[in-house]
ROMARLUM-651918 format. One record per residue (C-alpha): residue number from 1; residue in one letter; y, x, z. Coordinates in pm, whole numbers, m for minus. Example, Ala and Ser with C-alpha at 12.3 -4.5 7.8 and 13.67 -1.06 7.14 Angstrom:
REM ROMARLUM-651918
lopa->1 | vogu->a | py->m450 | px->1230 | pz->780 $
lopa->2 | vogu->s | py->m106 | px->1367 | pz->714 $
This chain:
REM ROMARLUM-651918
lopa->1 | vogu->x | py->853 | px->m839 | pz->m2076 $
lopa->2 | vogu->x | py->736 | px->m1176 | pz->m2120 $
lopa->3 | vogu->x | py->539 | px->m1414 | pz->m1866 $
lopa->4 | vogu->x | py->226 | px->m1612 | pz->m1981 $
lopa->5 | vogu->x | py->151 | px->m1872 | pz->m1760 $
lopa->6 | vogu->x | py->m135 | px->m2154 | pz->m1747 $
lopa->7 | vogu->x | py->m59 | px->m2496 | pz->m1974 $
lopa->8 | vogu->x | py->77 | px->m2759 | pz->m1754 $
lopa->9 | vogu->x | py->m307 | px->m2918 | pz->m1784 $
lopa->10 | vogu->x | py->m415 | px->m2710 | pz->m1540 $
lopa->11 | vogu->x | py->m254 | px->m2962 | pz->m1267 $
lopa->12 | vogu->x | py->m575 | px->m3167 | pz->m1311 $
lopa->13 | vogu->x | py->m802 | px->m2886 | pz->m1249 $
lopa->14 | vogu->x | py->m606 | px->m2777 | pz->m962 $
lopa->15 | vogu->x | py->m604 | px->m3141 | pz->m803 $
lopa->16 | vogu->x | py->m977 | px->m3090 | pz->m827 $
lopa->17 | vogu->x | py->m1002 | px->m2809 | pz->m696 $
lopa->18 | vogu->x | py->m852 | px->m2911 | pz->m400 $
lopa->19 | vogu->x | py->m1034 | px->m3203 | pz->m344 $
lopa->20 | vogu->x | py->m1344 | px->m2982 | pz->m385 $
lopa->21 | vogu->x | py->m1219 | px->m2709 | pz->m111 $
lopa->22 | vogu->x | py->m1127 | px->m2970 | pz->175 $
lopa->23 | vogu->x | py->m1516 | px->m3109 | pz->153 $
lopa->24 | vogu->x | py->m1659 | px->m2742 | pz->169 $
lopa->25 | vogu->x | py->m1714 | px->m2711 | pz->597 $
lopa->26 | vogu->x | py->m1403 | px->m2624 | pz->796 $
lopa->27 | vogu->x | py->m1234 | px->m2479 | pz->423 $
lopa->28 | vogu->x | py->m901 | px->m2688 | pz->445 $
lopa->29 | vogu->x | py->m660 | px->m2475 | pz->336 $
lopa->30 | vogu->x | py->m531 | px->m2454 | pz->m72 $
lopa->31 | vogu->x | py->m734 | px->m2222 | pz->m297 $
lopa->32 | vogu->x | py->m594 | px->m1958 | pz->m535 $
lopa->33 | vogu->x | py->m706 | px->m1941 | pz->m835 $
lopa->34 | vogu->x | py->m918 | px->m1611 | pz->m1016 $
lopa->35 | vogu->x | py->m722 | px->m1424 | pz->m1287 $
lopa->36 | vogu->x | py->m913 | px->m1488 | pz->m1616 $
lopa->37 | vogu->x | py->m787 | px->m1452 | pz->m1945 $
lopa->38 | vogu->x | py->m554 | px->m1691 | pz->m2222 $
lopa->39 | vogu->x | py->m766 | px->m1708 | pz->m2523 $
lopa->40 | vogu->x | py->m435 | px->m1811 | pz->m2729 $
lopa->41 | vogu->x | py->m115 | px->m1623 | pz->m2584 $
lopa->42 | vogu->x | py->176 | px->m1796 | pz->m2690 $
lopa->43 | vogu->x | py->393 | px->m1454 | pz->m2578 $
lopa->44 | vogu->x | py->285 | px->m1085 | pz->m2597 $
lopa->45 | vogu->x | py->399 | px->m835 | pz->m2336 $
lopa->46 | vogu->x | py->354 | px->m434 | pz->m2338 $
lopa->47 | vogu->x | py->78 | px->m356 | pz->m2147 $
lopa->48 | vogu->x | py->179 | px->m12 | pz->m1904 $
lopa->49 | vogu->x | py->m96 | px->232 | pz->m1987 $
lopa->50 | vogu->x | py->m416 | px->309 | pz->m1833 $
lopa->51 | vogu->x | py->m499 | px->667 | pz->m1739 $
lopa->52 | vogu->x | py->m787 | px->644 | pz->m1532 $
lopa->53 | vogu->x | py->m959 | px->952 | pz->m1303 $
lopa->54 | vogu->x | py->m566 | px->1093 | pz->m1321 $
lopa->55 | vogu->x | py->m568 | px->1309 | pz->m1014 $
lopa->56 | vogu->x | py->m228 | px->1295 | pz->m880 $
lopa->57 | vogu->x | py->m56 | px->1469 | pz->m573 $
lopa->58 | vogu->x | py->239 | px->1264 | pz->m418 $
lopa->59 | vogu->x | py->368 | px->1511 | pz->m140 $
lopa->60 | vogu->x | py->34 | px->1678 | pz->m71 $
lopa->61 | vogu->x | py->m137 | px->1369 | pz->m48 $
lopa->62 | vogu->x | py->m410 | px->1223 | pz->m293 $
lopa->63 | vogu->x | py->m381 | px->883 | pz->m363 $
lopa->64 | vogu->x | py->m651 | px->607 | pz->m506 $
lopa->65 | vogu->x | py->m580 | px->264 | pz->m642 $
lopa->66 | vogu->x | py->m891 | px->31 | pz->m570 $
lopa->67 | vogu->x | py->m892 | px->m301 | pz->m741 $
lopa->68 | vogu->x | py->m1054 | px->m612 | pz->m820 $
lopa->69 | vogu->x | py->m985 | px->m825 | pz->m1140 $
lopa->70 | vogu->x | py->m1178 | px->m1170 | pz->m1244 $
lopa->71 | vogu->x | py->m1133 | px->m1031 | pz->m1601 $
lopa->72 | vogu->x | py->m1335 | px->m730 | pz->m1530 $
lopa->73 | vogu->x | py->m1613 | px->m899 | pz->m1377 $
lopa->74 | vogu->x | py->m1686 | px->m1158 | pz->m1591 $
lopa->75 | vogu->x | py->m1827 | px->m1274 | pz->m1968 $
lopa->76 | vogu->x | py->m1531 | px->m1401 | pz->m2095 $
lopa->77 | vogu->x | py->m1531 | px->m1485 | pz->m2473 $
lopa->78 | vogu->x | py->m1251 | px->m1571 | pz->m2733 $
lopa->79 | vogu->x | py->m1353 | px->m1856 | pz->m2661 $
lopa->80 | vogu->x | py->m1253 | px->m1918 | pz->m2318 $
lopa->81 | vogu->x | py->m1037 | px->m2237 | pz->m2276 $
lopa->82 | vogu->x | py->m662 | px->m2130 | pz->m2213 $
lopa->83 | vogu->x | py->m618 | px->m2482 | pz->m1960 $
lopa->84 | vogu->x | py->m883 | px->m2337 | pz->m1734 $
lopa->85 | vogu->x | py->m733 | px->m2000 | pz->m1686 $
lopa->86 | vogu->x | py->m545 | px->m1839 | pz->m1441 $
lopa->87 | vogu->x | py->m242 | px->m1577 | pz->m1630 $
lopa->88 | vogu->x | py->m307 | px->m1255 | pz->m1722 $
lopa->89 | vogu->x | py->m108 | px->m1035 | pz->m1942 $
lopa->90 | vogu->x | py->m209 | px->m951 | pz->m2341 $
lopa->91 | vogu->x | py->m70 | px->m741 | pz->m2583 $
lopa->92 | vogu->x | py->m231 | px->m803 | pz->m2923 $
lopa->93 | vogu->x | py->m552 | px->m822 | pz->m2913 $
lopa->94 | vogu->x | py->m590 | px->m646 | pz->m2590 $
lopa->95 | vogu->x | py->m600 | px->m871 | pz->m2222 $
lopa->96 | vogu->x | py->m579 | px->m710 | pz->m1840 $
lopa->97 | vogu->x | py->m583 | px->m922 | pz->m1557 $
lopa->98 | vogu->x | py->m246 | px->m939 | pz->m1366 $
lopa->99 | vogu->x | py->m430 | px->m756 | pz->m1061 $
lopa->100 | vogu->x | py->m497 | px->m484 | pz->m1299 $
lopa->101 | vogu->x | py->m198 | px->m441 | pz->m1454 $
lopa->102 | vogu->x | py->m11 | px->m438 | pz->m1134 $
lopa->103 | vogu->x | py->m260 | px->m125 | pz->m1052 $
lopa->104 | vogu->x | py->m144 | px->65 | pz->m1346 $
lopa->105 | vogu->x | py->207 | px->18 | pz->m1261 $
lopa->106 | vogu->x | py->167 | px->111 | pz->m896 $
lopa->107 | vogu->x | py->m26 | px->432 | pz->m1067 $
lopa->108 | vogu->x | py->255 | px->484 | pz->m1328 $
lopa->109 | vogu->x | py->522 | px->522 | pz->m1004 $
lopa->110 | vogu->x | py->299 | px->643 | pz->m740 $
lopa->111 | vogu->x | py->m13 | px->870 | pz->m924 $
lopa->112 | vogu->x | py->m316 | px->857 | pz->m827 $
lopa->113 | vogu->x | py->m671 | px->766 | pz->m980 $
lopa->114 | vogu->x | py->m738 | px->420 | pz->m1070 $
lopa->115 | vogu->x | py->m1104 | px->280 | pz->m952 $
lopa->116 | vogu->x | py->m1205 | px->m99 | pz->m1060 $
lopa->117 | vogu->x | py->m1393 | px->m274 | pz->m805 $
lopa->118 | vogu->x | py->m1735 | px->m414 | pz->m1041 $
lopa->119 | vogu->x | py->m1971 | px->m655 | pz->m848 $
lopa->120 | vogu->x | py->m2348 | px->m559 | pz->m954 $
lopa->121 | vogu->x | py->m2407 | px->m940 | pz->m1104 $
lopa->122 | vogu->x | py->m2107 | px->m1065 | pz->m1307 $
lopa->123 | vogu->x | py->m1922 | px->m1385 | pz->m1200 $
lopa->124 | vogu->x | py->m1979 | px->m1655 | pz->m1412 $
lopa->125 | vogu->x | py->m1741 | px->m1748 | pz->m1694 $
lopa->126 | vogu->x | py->m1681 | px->m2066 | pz->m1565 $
lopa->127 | vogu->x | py->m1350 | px->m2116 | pz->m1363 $
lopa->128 | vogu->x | py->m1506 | px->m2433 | pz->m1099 $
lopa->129 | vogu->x | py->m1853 | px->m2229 | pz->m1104 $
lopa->130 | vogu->x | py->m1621 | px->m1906 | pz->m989 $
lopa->131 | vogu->x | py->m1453 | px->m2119 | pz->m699 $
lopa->132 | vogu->x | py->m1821 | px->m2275 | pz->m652 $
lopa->133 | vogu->x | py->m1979 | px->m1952 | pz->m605 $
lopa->134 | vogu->x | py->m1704 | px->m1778 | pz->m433 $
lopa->135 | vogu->x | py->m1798 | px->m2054 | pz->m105 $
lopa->136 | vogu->x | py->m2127 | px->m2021 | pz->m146 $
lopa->137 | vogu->x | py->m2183 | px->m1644 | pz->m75 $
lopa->138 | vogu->x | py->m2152 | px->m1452 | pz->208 $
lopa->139 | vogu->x | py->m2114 | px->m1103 | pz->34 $
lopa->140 | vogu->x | py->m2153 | px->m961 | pz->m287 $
lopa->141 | vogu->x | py->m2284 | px->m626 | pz->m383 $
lopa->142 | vogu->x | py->m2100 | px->m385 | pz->m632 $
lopa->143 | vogu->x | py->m2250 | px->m133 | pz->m893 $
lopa->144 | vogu->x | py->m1973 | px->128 | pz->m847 $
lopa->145 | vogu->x | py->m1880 | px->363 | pz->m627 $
lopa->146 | vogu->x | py->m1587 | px->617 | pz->m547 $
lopa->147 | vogu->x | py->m1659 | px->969 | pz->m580 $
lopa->148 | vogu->x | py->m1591 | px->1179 | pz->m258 $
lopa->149 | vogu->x | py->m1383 | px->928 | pz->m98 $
lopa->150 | vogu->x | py->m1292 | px->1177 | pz->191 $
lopa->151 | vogu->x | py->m1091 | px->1339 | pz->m85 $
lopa->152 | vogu->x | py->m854 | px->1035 | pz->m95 $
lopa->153 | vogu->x | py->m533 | px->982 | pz->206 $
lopa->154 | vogu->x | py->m379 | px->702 | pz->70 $
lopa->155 | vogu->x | py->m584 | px->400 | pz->m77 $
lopa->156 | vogu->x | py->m408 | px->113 | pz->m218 $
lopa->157 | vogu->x | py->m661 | px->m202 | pz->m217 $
lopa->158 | vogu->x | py->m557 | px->m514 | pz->m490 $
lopa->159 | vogu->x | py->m721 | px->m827 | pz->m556 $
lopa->160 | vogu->x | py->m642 | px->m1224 | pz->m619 $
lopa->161 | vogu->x | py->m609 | px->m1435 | pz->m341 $
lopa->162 | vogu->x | py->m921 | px->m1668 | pz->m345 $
lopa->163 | vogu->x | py->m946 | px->m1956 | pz->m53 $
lopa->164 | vogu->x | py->m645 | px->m1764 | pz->85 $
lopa->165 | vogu->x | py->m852 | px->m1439 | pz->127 $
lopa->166 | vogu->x | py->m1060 | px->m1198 | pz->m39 $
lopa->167 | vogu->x | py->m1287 | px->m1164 | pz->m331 $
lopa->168 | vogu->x | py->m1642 | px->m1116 | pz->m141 $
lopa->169 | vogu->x | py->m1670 | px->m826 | pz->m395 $
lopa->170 | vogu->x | py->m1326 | px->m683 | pz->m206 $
lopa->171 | vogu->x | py->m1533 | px->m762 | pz->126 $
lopa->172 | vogu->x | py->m1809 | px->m515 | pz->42 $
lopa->173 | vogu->x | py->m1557 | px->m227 | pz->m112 $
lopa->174 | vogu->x | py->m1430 | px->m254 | pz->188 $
lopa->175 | vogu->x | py->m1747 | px->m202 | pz->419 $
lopa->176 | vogu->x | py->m1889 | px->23 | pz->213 $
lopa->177 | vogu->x | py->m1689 | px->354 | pz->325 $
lopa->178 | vogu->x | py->m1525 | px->517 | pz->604 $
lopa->179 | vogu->x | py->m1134 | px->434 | pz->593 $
lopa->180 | vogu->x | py->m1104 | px->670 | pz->955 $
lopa->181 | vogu->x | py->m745 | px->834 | pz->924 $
lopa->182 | vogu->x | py->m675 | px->711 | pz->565 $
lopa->183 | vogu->x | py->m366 | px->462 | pz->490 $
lopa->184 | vogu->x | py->m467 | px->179 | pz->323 $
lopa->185 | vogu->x | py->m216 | px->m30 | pz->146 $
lopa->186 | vogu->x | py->m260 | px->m405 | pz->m15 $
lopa->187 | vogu->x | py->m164 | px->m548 | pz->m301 $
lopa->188 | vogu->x | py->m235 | px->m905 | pz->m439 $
lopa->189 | vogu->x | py->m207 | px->m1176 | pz->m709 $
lopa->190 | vogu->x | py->m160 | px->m1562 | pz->m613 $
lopa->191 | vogu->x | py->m172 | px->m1899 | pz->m799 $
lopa->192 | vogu->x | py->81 | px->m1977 | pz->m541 $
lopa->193 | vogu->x | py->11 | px->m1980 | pz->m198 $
lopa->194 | vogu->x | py->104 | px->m1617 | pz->m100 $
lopa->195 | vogu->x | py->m123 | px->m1355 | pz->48 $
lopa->196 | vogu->x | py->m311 | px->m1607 | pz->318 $
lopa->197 | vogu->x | py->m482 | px->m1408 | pz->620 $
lopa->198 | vogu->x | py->m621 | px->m1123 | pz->344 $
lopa->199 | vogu->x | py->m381 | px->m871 | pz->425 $
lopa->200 | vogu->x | py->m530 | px->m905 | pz->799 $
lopa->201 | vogu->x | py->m889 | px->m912 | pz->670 $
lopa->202 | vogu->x | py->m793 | px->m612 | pz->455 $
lopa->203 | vogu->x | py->m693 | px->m400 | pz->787 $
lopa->204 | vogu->x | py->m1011 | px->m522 | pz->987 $
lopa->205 | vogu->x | py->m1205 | px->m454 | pz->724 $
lopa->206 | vogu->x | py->m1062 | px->m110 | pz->680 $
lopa->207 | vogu->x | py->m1161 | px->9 | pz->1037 $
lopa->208 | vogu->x | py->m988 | px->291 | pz->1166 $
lopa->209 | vogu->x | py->m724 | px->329 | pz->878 $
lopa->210 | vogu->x | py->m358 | px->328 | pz->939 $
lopa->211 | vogu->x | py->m238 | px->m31 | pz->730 $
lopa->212 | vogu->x | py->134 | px->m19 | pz->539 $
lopa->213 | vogu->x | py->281 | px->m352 | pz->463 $
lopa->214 | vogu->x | py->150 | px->m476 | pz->113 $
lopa->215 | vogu->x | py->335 | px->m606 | pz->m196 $
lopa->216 | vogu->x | py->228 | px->m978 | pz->m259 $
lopa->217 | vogu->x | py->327 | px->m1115 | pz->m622 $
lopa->218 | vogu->x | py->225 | px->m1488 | pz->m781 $
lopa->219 | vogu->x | py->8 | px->m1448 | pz->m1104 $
lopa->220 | vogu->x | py->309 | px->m1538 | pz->m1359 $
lopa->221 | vogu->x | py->545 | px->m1270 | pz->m1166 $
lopa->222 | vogu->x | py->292 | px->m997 | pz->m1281 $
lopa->223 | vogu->x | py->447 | px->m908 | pz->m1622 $
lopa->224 | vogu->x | py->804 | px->m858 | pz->m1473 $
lopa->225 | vogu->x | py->721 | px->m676 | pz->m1154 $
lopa->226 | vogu->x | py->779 | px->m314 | pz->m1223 $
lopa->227 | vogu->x | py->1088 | px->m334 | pz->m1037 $
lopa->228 | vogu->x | py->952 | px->m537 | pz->m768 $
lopa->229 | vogu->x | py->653 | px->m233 | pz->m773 $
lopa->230 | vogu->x | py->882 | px->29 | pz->m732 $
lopa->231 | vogu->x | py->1135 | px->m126 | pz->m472 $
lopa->232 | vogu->x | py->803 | px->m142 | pz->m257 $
lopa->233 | vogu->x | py->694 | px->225 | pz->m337 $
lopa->234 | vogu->x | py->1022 | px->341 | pz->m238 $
lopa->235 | vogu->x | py->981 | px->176 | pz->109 $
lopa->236 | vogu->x | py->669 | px->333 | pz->156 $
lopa->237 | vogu->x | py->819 | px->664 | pz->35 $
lopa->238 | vogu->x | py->509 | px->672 | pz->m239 $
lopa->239 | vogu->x | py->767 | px->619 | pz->m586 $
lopa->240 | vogu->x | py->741 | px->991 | pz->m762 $
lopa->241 | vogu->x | py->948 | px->864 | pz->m1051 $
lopa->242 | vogu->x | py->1253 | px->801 | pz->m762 $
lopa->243 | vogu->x | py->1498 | px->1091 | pz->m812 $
lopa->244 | vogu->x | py->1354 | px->1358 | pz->m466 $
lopa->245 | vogu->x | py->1659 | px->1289 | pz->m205 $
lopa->246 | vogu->x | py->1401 | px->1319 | pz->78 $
lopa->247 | vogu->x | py->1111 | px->1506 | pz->138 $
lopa->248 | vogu->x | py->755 | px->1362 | pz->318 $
lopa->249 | vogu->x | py->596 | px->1558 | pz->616 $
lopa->250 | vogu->x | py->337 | px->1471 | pz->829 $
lopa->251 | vogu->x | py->389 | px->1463 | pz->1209 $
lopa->252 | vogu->x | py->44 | px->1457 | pz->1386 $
lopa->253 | vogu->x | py->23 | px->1397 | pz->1777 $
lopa->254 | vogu->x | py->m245 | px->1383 | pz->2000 $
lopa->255 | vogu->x | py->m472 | px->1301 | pz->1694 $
lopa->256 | vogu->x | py->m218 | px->1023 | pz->1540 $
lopa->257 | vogu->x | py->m54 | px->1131 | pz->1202 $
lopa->258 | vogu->x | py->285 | px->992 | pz->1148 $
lopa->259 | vogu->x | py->456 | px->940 | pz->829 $
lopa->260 | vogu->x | py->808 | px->1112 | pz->838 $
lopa->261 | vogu->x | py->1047 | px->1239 | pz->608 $
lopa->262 | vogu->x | py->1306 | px->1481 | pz->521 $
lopa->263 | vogu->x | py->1639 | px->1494 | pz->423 $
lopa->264 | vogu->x | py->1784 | px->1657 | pz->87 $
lopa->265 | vogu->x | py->2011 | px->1933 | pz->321 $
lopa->266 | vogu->x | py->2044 | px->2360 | pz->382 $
lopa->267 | vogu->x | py->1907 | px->2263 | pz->713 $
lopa->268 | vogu->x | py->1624 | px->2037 | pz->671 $
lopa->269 | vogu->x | py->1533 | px->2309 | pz->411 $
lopa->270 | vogu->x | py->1519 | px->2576 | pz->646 $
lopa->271 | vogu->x | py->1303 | px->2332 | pz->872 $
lopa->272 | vogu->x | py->1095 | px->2245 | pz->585 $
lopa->273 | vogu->x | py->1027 | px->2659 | pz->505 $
lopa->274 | vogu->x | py->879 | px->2702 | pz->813 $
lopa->275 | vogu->x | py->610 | px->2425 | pz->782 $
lopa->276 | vogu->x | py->326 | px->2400 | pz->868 $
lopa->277 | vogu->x | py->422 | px->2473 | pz->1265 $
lopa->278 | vogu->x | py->293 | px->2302 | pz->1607 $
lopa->279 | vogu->x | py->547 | px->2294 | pz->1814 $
lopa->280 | vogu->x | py->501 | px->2228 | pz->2227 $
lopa->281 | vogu->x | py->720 | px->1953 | pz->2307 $
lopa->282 | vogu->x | py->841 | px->1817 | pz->2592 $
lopa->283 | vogu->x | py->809 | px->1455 | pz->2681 $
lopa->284 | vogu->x | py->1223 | px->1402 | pz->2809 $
lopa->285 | vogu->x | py->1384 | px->1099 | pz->2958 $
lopa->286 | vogu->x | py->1175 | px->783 | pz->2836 $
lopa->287 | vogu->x | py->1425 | px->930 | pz->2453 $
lopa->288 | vogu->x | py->1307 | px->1208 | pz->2304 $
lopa->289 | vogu->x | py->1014 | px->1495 | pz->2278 $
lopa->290 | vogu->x | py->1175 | px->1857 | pz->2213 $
lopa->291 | vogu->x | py->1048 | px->2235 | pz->2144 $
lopa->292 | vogu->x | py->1194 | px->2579 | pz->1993 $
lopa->293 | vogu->x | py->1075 | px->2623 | pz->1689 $
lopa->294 | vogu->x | py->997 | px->2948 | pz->1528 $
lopa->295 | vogu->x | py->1332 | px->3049 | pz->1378 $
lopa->296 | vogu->x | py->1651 | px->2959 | pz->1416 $
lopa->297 | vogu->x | py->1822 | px->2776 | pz->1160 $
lopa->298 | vogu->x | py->2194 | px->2783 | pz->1055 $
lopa->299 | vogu->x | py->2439 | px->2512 | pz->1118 $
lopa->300 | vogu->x | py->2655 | px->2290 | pz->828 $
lopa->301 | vogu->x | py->2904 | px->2176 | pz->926 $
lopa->302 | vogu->x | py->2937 | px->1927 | pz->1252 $
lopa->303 | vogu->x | py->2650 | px->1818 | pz->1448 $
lopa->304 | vogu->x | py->2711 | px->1531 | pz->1668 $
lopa->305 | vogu->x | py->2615 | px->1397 | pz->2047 $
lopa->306 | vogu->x | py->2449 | px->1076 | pz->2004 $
lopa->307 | vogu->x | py->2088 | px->952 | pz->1769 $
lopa->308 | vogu->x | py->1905 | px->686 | pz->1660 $
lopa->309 | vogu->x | py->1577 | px->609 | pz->1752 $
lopa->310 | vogu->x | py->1334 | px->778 | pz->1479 $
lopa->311 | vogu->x | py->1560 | px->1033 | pz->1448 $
lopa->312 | vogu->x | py->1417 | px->1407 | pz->1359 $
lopa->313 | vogu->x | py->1732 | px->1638 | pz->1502 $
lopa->314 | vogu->x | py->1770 | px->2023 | pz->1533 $
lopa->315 | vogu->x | py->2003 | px->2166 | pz->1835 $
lopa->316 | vogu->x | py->2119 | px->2556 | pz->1757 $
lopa->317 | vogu->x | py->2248 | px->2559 | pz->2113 $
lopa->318 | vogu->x | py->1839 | px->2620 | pz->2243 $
lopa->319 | vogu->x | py->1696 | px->2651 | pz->1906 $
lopa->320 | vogu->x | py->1495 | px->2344 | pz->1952 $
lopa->321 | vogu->x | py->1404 | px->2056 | pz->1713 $
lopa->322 | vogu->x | py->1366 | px->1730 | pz->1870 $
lopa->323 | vogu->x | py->1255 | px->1362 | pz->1813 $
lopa->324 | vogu->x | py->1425 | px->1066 | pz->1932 $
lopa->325 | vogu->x | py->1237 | px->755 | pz->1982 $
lopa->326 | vogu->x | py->1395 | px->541 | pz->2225 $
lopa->327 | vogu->x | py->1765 | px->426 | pz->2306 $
lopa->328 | vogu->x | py->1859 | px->433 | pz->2722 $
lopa->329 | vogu->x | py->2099 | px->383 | pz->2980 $
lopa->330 | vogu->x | py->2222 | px->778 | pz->2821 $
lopa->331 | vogu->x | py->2293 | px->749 | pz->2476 $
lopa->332 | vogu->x | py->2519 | px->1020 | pz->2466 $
lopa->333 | vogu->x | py->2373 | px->1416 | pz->2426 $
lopa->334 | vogu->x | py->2514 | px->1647 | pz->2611 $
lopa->335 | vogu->x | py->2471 | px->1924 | pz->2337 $
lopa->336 | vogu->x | py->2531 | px->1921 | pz->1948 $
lopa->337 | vogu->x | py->2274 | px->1836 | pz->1705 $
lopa->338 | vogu->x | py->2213 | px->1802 | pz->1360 $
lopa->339 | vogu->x | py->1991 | px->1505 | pz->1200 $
lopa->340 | vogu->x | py->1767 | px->1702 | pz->942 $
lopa->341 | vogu->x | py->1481 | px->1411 | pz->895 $
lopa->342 | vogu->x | py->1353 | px->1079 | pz->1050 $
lopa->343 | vogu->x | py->991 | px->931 | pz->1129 $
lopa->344 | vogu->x | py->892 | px->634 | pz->944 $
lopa->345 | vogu->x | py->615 | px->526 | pz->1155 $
lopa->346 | vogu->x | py->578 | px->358 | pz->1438 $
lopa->347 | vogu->x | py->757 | px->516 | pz->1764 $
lopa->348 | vogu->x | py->542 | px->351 | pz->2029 $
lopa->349 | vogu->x | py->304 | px->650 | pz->2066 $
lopa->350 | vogu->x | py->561 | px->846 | pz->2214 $
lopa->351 | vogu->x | py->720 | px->686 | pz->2546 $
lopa->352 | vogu->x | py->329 | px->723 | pz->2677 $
lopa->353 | vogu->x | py->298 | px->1128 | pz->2594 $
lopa->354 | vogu->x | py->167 | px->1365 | pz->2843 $
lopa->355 | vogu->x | py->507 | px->1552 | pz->2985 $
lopa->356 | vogu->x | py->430 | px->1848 | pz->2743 $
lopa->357 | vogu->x | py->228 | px->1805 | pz->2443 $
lopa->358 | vogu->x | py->169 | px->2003 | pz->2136 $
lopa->359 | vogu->x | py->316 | px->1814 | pz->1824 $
lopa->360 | vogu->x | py->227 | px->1986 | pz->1431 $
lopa->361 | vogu->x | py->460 | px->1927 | pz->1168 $
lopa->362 | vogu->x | py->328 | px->1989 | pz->796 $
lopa->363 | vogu->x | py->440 | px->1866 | pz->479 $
């Protein structure tokens, strides 16, 4: 795929730009600029599909890809002047802003149902009246809403970067429902400056959720990124188009869920059969929690007497299954075990667990 990128004569509207942000208040820092659309592409790309309201299950969870796009929320015309636009990506006769069409790739790898963000009034189709009314506001209301958002565990949240933060649109999405529990995940567009403080403003905003480090891509990147999309996914163990080597549980403790995997292997299978189980677990030696599970589970091959921190083990000498979350002055285990998983999340919760604690494991 091809990039289409701004005409060089957008410097001058940039260096305005600027001049105008540094006299608005305390606003000193370098604004990014909307997506809106090329009248005139000089390149075409192929734009990934869009299958909206696609309900999609990625280990048991339900995923939803929130976004906000300039091009979306605005009168734009054939008319619109190409020098006074930010990129966005056309096939044809057909245009999606690069926030957009990063969405629909995230959905292509990931599933999920795709949800635009749509402010009740329309911005106007003016790039400096955009940036002028994006300072002026304090929020913005949107006509849209998300149906049964309780429904939802994983929401991904993408936008440009304006002023180095959010659309106020974004703001109000944001405000409007109860993120308790959920993980929310950012993505955004830039005219170059990166993601500024929004990915920050994204998890206050957010309150309660559980935040995942967020993919941040410049404007003209947006066309090529599917690799860059996927290489992110597959961090956050979200890519269903990866080849299934490991498989995703959920560890929940003392009203925390952690994200946690297992691995492709006859024993984390046999784990994995058993699932959904709560297991009471010992809090031992500032390393590890540990409980017998329900039933035993045979041994491959050699186990072996030492861990690393996150891992998920089983130990056929007690029957017990065990996770390790901190190194100590004892590295080495005095009985065999076998590494059948590891947790992704964060480890601090553990070292502050009551001595004995019940611990569920589910996929």
């Amino acid at each position: 795929m091809k990039k289409i990128m701004r005409r060089a004569a957008c410097g001058v509207l940039a260096t305005a730009m600027l001049w105008f942000l540094s006299a608005c208040g305390n606003e000193t820092e370098p604004v990014q600029t909307p997506e809106a659309p090329l009248s005139t592409p000089q390149d075409t790309v192929q734009l990934p599909p869009q299958t909206a309201d696609t309900t999609v299950y990625h280990d048991q969870q339900k995923i939803l890809i929130a976004y906000f796009s300039l091009w979306e929320n605005a009168p734009w015309d054939e008319d619109t002047d190409a020098n006074t636009s930010a990129s966005v990506v056309v096939d044809g006769d057909s245009a999606v802003g690069t926030t957009a069409y990063v969405a629909r790739m995230i959905q292509e790898a990931a599933g999920g149902d795709l949800h635009p963000i749509v402010a009740a009034e329309p911005y106007p189709a003016d790039f400096q009246a955009v940036v002028d009314t994006n300072h002026s506001e304090s929020s913005r209301e949107i006509s849209d809403t998300v149906e049964n958002m309780d429904q939802y565990d994983t929401v991904f949240i993408g936008y440009p970067v304006w002023a180095t933060t959010l659309p106020q649109a974004v703001r109000t999405f944001l405000t409007s429902y109860d993120f308790s529990g959920k993980t929310v995940i950012p993505f955004c567009t830039h005219d170059g400056y990166g993601a500024g403080r929004s990915f920050s403003n994204v998890a206050e905003l957010a309150a309660g959720s559980t935040p995942r480090d967020g993919l941040v891509l410049a404007a003209t990147e947006a066309p090529e990124a599917r690799e860059a999309v996927e290489s992110w996914l597959d961090e956050l163990g979200l890519n269903s188009t990866t080849p299934a080597e490991e498989t995703a549980i959920r560890i929940t403790v003392e009203g925390q869920s952690l994200e946690s995997i297992l691995y492709d292997s006859p024993m984390a299978a046999e784990f994995l059969a058993q699932l959904p189980q709560t297991i009471t677990m010992s809090n031992y030696g500032g390393r590890e929690v540990y409980g017998g599970i329900d039933i035993a589970i045979t041994p491959v091959e050699e186990g072996q007497y030492r861990f690393d921190n996150g891992d998920i083990t089983y130990c056929p000498a007690n029957n017990t299954a065990a996770i390790f979350y901190a190194q100590t002055d004892r590295p080495n285990l005095t009985m065999e075990v076998y590494p059948i998983g590891r947790v992704t999340s964060d480890l601090r919760i553990f070292p502050d667990l009551p001595s004995r604690v019940d611990i569920t494991f589910e996929r």
